[in-house]
BABA-176226 format. One record per residue (C-alpha): chain; x, y negated, z; residue number from 0. Coordinates in nm, 2 decimals, padded with zeros to 4 digits. Example, Ala and Ser with C-alpha at 12.3 -4.5 7.8 and 13.67 -1.06 7.14 Angstrom:
! residues 2
+-------+--------+--------+--------+-----+
! kette !   east !  north !     up !  nr !
+-------+--------+--------+--------+-----+
!     A !  01.23 !  00.45 !  00.78 !   0 !
!     A !  01.37 !  00.11 !  00.71 !   1 !
+-------+--------+--------+--------+-----+
This chain:
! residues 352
+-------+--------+--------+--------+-----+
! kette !   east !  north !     up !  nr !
+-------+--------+--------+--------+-----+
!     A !  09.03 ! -10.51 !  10.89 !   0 !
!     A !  08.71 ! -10.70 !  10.98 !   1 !
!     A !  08.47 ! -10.58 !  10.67 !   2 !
!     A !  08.32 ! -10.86 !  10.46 !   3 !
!     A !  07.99 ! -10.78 !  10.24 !   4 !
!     A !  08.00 ! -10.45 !  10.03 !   5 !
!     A !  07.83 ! -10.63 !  09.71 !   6 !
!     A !  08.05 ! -10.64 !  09.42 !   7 !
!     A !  07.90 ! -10.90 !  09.17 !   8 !
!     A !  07.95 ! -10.78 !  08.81 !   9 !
!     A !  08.03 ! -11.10 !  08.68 !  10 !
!     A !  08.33 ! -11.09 !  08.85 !  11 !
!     A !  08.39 ! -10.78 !  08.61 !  12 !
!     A !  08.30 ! -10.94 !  08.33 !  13 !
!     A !  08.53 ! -11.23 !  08.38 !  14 !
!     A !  08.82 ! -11.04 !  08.39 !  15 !
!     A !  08.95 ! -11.01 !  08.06 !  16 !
!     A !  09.23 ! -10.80 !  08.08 !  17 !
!     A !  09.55 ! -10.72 !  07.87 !  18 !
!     A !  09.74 ! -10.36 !  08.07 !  19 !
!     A !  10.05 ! -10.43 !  07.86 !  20 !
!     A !  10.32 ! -10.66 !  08.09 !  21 !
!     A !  10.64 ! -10.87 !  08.06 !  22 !
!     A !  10.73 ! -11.02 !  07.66 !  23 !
!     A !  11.13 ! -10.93 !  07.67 !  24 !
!     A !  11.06 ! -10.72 !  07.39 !  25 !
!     A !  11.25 ! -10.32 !  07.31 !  26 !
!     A !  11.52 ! -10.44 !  07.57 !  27 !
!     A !  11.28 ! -10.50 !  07.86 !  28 !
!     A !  11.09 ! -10.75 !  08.01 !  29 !
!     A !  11.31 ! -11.04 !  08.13 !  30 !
!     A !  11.07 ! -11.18 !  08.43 !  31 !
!     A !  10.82 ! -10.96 !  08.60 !  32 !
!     A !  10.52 ! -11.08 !  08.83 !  33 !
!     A !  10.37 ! -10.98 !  09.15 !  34 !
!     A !  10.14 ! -11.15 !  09.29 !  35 !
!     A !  09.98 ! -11.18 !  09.65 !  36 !
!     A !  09.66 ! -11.25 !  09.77 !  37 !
!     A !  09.60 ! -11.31 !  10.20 !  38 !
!     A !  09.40 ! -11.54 !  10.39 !  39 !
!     A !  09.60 ! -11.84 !  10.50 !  40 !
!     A !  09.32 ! -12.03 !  10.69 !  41 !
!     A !  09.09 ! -11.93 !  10.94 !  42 !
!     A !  09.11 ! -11.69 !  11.21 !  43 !
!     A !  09.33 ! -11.44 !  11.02 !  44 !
!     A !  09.58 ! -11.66 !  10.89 !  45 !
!     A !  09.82 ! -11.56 !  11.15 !  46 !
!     A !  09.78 ! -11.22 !  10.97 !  47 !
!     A !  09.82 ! -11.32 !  10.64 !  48 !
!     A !  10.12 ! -11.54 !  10.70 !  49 !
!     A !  10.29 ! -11.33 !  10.82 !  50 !
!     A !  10.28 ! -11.07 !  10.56 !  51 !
!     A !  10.34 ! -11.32 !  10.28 !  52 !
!     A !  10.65 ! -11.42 !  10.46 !  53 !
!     A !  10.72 ! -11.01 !  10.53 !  54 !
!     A !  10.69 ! -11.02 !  10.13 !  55 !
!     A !  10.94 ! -11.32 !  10.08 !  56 !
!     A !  11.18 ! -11.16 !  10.32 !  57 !
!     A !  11.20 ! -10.85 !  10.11 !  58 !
!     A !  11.23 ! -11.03 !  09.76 !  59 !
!     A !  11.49 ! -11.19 !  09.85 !  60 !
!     A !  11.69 ! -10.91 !  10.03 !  61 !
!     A !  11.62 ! -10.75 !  09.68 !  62 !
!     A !  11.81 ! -11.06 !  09.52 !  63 !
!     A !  11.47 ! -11.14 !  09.37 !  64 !
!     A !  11.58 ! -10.89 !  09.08 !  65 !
!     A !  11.51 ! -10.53 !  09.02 !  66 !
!     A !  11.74 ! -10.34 !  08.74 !  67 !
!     A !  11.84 ! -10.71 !  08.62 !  68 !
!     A !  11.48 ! -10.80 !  08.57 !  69 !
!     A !  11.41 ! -11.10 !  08.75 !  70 !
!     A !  11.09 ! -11.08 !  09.00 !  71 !
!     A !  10.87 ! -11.37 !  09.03 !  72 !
!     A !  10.63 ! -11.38 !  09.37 !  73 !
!     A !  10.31 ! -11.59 !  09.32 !  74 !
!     A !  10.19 ! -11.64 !  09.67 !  75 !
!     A !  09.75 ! -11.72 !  09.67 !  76 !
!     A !  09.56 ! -11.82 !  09.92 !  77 !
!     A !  09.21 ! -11.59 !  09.93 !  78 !
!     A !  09.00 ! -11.83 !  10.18 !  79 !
!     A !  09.00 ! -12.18 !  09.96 !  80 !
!     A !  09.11 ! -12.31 !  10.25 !  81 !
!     A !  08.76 ! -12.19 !  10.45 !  82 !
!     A !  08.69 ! -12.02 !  10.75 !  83 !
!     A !  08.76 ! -11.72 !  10.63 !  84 !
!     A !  08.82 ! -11.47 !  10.26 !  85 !
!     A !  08.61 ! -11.63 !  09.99 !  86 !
!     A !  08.43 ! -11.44 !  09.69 !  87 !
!     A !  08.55 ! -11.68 !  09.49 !  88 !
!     A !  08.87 ! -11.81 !  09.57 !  89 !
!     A !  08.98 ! -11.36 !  09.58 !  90 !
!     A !  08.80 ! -11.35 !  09.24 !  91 !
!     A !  09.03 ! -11.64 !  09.14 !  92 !
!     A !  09.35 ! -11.42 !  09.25 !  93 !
!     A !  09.27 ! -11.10 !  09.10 !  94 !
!     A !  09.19 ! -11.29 !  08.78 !  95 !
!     A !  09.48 ! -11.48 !  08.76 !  96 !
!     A !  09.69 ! -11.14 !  08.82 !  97 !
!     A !  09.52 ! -11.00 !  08.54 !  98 !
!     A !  09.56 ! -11.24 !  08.29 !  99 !
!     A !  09.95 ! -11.25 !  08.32 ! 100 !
!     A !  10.08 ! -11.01 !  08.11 ! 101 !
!     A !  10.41 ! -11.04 !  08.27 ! 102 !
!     A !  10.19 ! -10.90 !  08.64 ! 103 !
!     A !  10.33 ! -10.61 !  08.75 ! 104 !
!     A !  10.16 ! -10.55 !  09.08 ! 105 !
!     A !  09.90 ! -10.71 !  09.32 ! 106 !
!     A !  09.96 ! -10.73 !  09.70 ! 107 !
!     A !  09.66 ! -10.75 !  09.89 ! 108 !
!     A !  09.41 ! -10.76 !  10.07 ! 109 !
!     A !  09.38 ! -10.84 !  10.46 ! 110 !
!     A !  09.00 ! -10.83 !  10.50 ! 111 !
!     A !  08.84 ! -10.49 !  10.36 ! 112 !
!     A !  08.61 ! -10.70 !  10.23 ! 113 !
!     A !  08.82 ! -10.90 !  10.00 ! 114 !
!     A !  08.94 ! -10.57 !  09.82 ! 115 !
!     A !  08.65 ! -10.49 !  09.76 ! 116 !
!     A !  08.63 ! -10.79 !  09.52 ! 117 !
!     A !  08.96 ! -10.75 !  09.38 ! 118 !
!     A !  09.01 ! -10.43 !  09.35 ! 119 !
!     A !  08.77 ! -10.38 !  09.02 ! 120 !
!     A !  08.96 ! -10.68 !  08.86 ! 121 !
!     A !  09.30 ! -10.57 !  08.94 ! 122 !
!     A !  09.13 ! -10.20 !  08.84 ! 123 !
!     A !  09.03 ! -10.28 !  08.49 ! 124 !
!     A !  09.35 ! -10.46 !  08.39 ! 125 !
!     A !  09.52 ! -10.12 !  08.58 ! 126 !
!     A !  09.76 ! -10.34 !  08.77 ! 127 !
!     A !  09.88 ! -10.16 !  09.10 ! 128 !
!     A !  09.77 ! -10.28 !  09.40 ! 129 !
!     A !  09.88 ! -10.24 !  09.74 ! 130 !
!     A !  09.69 ! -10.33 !  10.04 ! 131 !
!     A !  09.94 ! -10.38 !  10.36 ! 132 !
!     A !  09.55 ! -10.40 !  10.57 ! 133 !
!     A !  09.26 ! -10.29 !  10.40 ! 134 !
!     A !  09.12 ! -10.02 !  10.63 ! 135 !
!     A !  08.78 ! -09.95 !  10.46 ! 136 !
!     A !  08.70 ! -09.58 !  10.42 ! 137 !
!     A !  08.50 ! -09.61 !  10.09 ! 138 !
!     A !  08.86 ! -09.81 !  09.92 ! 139 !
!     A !  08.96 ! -09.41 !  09.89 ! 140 !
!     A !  08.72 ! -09.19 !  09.99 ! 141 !
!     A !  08.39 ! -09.12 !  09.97 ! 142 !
!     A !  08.19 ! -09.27 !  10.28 ! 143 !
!     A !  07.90 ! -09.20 !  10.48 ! 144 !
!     A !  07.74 ! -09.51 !  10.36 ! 145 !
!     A !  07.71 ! -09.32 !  10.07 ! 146 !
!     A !  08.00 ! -09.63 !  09.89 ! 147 !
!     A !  08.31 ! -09.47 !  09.76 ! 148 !
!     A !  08.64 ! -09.53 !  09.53 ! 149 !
!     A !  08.49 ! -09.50 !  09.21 ! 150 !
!     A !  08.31 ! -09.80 !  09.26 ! 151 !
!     A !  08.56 ! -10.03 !  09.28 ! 152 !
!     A !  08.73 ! -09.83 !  08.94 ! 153 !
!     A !  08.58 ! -10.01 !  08.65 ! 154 !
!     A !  08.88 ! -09.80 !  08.44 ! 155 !
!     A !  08.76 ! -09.48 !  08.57 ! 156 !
!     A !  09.14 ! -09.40 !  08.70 ! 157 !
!     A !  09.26 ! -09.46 !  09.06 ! 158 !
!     A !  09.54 ! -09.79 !  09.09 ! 159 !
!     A !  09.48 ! -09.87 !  09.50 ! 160 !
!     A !  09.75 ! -09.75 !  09.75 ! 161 !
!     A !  09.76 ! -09.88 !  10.13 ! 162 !
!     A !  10.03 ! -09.86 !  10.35 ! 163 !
!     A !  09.78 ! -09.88 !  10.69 ! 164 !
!     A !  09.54 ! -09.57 !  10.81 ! 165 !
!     A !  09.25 ! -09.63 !  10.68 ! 166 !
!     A !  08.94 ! -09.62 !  10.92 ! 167 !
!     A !  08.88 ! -09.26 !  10.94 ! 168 !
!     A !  09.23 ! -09.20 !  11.14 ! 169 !
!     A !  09.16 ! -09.51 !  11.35 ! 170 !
!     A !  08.85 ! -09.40 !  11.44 ! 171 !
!     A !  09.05 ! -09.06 !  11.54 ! 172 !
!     A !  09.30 ! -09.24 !  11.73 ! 173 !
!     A !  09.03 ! -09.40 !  11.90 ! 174 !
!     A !  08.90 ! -09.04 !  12.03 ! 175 !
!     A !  09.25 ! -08.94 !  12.10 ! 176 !
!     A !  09.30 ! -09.26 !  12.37 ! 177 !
!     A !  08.92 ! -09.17 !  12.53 ! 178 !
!     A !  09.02 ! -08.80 !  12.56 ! 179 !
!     A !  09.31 ! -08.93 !  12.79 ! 180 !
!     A !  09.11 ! -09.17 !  12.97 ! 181 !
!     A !  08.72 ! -09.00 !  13.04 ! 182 !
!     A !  08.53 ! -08.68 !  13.08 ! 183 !
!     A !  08.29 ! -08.75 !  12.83 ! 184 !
!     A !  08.18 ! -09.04 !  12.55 ! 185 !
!     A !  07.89 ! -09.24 !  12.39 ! 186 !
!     A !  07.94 ! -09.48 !  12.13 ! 187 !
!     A !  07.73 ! -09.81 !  12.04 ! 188 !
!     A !  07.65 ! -09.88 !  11.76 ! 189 !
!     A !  07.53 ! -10.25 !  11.59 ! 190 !
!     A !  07.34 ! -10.07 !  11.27 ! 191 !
!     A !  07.60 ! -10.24 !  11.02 ! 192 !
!     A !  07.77 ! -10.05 !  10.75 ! 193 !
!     A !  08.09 ! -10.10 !  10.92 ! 194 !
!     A !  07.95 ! -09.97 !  11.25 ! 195 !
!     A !  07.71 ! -09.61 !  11.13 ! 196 !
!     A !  08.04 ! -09.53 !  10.91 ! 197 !
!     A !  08.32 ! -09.60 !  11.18 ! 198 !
!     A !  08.08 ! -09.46 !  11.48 ! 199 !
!     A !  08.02 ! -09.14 !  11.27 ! 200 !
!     A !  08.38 ! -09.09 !  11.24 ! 201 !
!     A !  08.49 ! -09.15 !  11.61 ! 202 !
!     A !  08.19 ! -08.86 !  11.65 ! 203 !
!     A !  08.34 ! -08.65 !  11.40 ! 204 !
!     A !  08.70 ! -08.69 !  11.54 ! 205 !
!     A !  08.55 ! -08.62 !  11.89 ! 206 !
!     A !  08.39 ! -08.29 !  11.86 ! 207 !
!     A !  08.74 ! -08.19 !  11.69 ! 208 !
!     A !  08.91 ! -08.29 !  11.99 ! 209 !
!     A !  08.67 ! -08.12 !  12.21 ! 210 !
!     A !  08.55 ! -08.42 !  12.37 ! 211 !
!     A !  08.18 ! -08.43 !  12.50 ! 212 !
!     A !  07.93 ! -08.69 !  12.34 ! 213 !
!     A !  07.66 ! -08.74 !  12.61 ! 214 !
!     A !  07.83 ! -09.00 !  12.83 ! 215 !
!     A !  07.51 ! -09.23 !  13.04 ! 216 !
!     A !  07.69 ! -09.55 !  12.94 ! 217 !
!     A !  07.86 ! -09.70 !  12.60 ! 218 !
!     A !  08.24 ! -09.57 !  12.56 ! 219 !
!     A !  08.33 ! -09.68 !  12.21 ! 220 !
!     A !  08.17 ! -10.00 !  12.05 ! 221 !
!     A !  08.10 ! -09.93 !  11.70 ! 222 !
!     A !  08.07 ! -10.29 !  11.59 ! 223 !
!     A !  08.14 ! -10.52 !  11.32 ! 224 !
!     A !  08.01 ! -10.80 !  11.60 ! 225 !
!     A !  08.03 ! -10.76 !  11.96 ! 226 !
!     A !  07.64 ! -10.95 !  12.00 ! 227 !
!     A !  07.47 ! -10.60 !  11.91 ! 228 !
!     A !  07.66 ! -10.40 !  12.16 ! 229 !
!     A !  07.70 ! -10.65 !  12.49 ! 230 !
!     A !  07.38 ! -10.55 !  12.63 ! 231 !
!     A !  07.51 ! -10.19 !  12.66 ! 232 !
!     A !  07.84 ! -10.34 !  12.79 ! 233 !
!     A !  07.67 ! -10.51 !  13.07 ! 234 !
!     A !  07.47 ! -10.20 !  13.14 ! 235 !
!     A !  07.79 ! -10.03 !  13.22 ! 236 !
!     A !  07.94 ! -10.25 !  13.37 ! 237 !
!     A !  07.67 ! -10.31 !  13.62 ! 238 !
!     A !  07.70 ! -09.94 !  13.67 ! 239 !
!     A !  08.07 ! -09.97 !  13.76 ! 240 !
!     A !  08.19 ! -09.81 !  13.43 ! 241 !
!     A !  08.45 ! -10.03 !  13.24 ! 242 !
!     A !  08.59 ! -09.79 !  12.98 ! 243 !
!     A !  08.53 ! -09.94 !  12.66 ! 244 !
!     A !  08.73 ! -09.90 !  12.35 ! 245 !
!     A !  08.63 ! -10.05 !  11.98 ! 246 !
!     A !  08.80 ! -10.09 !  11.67 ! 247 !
!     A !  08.98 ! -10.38 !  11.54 ! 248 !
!     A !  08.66 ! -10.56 !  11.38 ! 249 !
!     A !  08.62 ! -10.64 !  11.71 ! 250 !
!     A !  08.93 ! -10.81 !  11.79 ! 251 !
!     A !  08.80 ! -11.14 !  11.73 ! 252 !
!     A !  08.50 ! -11.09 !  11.97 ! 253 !
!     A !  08.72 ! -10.95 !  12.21 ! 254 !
!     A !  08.69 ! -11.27 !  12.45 ! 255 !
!     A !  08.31 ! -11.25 !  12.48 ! 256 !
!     A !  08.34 ! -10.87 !  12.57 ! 257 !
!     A !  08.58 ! -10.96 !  12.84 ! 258 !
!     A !  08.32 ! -11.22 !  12.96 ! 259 !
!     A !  08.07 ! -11.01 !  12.96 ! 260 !
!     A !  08.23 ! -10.80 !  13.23 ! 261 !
!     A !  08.43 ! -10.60 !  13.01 ! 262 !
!     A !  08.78 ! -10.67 !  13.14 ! 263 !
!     A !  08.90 ! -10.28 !  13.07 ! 264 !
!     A !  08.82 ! -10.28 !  12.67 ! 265 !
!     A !  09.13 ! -10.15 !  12.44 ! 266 !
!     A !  09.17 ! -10.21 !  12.12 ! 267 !
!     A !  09.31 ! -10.04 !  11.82 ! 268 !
!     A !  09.45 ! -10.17 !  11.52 ! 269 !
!     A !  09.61 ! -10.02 !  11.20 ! 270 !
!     A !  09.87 ! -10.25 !  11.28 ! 271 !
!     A !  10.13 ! -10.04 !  11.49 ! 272 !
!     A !  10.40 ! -10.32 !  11.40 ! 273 !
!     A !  10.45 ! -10.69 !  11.35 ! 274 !
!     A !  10.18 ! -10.77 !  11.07 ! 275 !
!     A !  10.52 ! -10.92 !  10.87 ! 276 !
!     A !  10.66 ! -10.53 !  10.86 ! 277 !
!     A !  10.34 ! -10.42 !  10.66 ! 278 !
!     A !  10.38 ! -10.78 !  10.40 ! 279 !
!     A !  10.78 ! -10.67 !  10.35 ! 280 !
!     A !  10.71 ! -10.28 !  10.32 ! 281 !
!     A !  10.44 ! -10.37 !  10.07 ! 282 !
!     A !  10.67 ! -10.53 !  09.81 ! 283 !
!     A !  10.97 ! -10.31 !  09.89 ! 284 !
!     A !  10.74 ! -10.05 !  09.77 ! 285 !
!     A !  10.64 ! -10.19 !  09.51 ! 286 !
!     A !  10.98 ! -10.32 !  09.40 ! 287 !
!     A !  11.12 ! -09.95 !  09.45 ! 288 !
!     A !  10.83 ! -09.86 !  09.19 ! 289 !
!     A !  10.96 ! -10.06 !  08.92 ! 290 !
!     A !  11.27 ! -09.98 !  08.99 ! 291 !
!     A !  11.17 ! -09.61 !  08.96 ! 292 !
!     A !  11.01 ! -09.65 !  08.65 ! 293 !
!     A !  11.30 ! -09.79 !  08.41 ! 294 !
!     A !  11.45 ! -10.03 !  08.27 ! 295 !
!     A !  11.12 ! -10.10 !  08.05 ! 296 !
!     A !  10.89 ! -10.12 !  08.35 ! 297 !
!     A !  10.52 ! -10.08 !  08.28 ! 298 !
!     A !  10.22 ! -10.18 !  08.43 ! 299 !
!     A !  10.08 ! -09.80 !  08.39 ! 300 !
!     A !  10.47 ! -09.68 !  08.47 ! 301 !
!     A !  10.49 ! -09.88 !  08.79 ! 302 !
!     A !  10.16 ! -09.77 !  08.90 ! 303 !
!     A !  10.23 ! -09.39 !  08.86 ! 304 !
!     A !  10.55 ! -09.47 !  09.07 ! 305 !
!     A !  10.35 ! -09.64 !  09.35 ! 306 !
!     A !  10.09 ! -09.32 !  09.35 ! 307 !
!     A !  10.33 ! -09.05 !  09.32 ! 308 !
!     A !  10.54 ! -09.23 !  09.63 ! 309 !
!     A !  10.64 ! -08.94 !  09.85 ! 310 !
!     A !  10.86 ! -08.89 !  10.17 ! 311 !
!     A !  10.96 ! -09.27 !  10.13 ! 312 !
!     A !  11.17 ! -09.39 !  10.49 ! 313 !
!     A !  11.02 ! -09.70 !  10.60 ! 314 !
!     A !  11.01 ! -09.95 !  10.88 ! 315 !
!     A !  10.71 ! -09.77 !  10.98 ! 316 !
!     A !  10.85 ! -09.46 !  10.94 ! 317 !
!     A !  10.86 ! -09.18 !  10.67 ! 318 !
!     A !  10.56 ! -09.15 !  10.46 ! 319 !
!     A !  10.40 ! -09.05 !  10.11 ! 320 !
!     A !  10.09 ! -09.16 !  09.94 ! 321 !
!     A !  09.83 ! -08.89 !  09.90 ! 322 !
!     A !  09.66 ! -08.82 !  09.59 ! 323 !
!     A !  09.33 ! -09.08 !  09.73 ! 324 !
!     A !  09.59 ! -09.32 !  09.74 ! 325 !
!     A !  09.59 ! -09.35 !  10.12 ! 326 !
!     A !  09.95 ! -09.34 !  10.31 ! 327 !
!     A !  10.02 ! -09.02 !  10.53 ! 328 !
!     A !  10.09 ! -09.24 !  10.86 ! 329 !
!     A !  09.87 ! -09.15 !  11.14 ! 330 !
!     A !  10.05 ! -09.44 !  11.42 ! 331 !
!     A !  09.79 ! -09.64 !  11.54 ! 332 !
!     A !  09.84 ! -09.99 !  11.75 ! 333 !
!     A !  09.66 ! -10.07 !  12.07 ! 334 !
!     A !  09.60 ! -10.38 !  12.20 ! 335 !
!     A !  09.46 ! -10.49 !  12.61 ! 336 !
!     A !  09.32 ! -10.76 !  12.70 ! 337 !
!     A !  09.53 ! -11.01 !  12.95 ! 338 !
!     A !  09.31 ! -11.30 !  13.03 ! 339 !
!     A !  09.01 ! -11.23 !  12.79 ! 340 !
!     A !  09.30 ! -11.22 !  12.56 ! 341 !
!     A !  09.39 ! -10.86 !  12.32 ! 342 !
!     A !  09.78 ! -10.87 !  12.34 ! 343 !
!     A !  09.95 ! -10.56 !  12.17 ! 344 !
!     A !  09.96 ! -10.30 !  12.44 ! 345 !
!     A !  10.12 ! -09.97 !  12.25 ! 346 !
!     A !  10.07 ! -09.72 !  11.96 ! 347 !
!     A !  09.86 ! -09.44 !  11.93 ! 348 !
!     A !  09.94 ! -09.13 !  11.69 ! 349 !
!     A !  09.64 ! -09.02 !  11.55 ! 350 !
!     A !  09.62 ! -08.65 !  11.58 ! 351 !
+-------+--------+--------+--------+-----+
């Protein structure tokens, strides 16, 4: 989702002081487990995170709130501190207070890519699992053309992320897939962010593999964190009667002043290829079915190999594993049009 700054500060390593060991029911089992979870619930994407807490809720309690007679405590946490958007310190806050309950099993979270990035170390060290239903950032698993990758965000030096959305790289695939259908040829603008070089260079990538031609006259795909960079090249194409435009779903929240700008034909795409509250109640079945899958004396390292070694699992979202970067093996893609300046969900998109 819309990427925050890559700048991880190491205090927030420092502060965590962390305890892998979970639950105090002693050689019987731990009577009351934790999992906790961490979305924005202000600001622009607390529609988002709302509704994947309450996708969450929902399957907890058609769990019975108990896994192998161990009771399941949810601890929902805000990650904006009720600001405009994710806050450093407020997602800090979250991880730390994950990682300081021995009794934490598992951390659901992030929304923002950019959030993760600042949890994910602290979760990391105290080798909690954590499951992002949103997080789409390349570098969270792979190495990126930023030159940003996983081990940063693995103080412990062992992998404990899993996502259940595409990350970027097959976005930006399903993205070349819906221009192949729809033009000859494609250019992409970019804004000279991060976000924008890494995602850009993968549409280009994912391009040339479909055999579409990069030397279109006018912009195609907006590789943007912000629309400002990229309308002038939307109005030059629009002036010259070309409204093909597609961008990725950092631009979702711009998509009004594209429209404005005369570009009434933009698509979207967005890892979301369901209801956001599908991704919140997929999250914690999986982890619940991880626990479950690891004994009757759960683990934090137990549940966490569970949730990595997670293969050919049925879903909501259909049937998928997680691959050994910790990435999920589902390639469907949402799209979303614009009706009245508006992006309204429009269809999916498989990936090829």
């Amino acid at each position: 989702m819309r990427r925050g700054s890559v700048g991880v500060l190491a205090a927030l390593l420092a502060a965590a002081a962390l305890m892998p060991g979970c639950g105090s029911g002693g050689a019987s089992g731990p009577e009351t487990l934790s999992v906790y979870v961490s979305v924005p619930l202000h600001g622009p994407r607390a529609a988002d995170g709302t509704a994947i807490a309450a996708g969450a809720k929902r399957a907890l309690r058609r769990a019975g709130g108990r896994v192998r007679g161990i009771r399941i405590r949810a601890v929902y946490l805000d990650d904006t501190g009720g600001g405009p958007g994710w806050s450093m310190v407020a997602t800090a806050a979250n991880a730390r207070r994950a990682a300081e309950d021995s009794a934490a099993i598992g951390f659901i979270g992030d929304v923002d890519s950019g959030a993760t990035r600042v949890s994910l170390p602290i979760t990391n060290q105290a080798e909690i699992a954590q499951i992002s239903p949103a997080s789409t950032a390349i570098d969270l698993t792979l190495d990126s053309s930023n030159g940003l990758g996983p081990e940063r965000y693995q103080p412990s030096g062992e992998a404990t992320f899993a996502r259940i959305v595409p990350n970027d790289e097959v976005q930006a695939a399903a993205g070349a897939e819906l221009l192949r259908r729809r033009t000859a040829r494609a250019a992409v603008a970019e804004d000279g962010s991060d976000y924008g070089r890494v995602i850009g260079g993968a549409f280009e990538s994912a391009a040339r593999r479909l055999g579409l031609p990069l030397d279109g006259r006018f912009a195609d795909y907006l590789a943007a964190e912000r629309a400002t960079a990229v309308l002038p090249a939307v109005r030059k194409a629009v002036a010259a009667h070309s409204n093909t435009f597609l961008a990725p779903d950092a631009l979702i929240p711009d998509a009004g002043r594209i429209c404005r700008a005369g570009g009434t034909g933009l698509l979207l795409t967005s890892p979301f290829a369901a209801p956001p509250r599908v991704y919140g109640s997929e999250a914690m079945s999986l982890l619940l079915d991880a626990v479950r899958r690891a004994g009757p004396d759960p683990s934090r390292g137990s549940v966490l190999d569970e949730v990595l070694a997670t293969a050919n699992r049925r879903s909501p979202l259909g049937r998928y594993s997680i691959d050994s970067n910790g990435d999920t093996t589902l390639r469907r893609i949402g799209v979303l049009r614009l009706r009245g300046c508006r992006p309204v969900r429009f269809r999916s998109v498989l990936a090829p």
